[in-house]
C-alpha positions as CSV (number, residue, x, y, z in Angstrom):
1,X,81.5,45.3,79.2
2,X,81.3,42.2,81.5
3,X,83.0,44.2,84.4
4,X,80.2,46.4,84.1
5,X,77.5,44.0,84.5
6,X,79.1,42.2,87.8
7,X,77.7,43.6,90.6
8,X,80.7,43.0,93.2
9,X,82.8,45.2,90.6
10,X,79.8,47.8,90.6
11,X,79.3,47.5,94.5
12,X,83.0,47.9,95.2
13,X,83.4,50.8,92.6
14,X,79.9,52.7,94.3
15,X,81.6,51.9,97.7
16,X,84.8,53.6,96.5
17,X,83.5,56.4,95.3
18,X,81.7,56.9,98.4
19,X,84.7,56.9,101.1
20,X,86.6,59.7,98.6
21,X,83.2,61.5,99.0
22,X,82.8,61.5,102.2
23,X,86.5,62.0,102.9
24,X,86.1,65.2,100.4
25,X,83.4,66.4,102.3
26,X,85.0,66.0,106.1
27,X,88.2,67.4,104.5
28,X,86.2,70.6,103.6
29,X,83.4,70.8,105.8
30,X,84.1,73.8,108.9
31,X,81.2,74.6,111.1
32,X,80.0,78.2,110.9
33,X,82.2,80.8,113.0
34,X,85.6,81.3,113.5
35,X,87.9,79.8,116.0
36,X,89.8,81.9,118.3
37,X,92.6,83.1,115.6
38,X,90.5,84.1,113.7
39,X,88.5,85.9,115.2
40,X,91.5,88.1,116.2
41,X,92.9,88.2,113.1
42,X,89.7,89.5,111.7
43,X,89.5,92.0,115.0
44,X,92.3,93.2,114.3
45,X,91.7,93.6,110.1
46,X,88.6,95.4,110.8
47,X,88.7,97.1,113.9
48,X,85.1,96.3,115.0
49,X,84.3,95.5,118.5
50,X,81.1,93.2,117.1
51,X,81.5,90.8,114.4
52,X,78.6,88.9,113.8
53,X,78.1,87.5,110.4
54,X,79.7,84.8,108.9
55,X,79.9,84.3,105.2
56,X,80.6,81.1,103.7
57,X,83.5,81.4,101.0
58,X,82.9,81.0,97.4
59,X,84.4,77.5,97.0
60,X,82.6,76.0,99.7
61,X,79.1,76.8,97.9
62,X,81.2,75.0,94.8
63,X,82.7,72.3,96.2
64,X,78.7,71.4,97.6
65,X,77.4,71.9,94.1
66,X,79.9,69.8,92.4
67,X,79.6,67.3,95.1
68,X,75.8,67.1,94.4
69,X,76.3,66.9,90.7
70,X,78.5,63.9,91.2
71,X,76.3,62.0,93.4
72,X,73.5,62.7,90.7
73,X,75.9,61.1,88.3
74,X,76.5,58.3,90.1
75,X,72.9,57.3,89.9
76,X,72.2,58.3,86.5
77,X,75.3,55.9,85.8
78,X,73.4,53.1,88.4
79,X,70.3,53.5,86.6
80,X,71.7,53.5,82.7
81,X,74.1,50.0,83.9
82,X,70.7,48.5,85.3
83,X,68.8,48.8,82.2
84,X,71.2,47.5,80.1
């Protein structure tokens, strides 16, 4: 329980946890639109001359909740080792 209570453990264990996160995040993030492939690709799917809507996919909008629920974690955990 000693680990716990050092804050250079705690600091480097937040710090950590951060670079995964934001490496998770850069790793997953894609601007909205399509790059040129795709856009053909999808031309060519559909057959529509004007393709305007972009829908983000199902495990983006998951990855962003999880991610949120982590960070919330994180500081519940922060606050709970502070108290003690």
């Amino acid at each position: 329980m000693s680990v716990l209570q050092d804050r250079e453990h705690i600091a480097h264990t937040i710090g950590g946890l951060l670079v995964l996160l934001v490496a998770t995040i850069l790793s997953v993030y894609k601007p909205k639109g399509l790059t040129k492939y795709g856009w053909r690709k999808r031309m060519k799917l559909k057959n529509k001359t004007d393709i305007t809507t972009y829908l983000r996919p199902h495990w983006v909008k998951v990855t962003g909740i999880t991610t949120i629920g982590m960070l919330l974690l994180i500081f519940i955990l922060i606050i709970v080792i502070q108290v003690i």
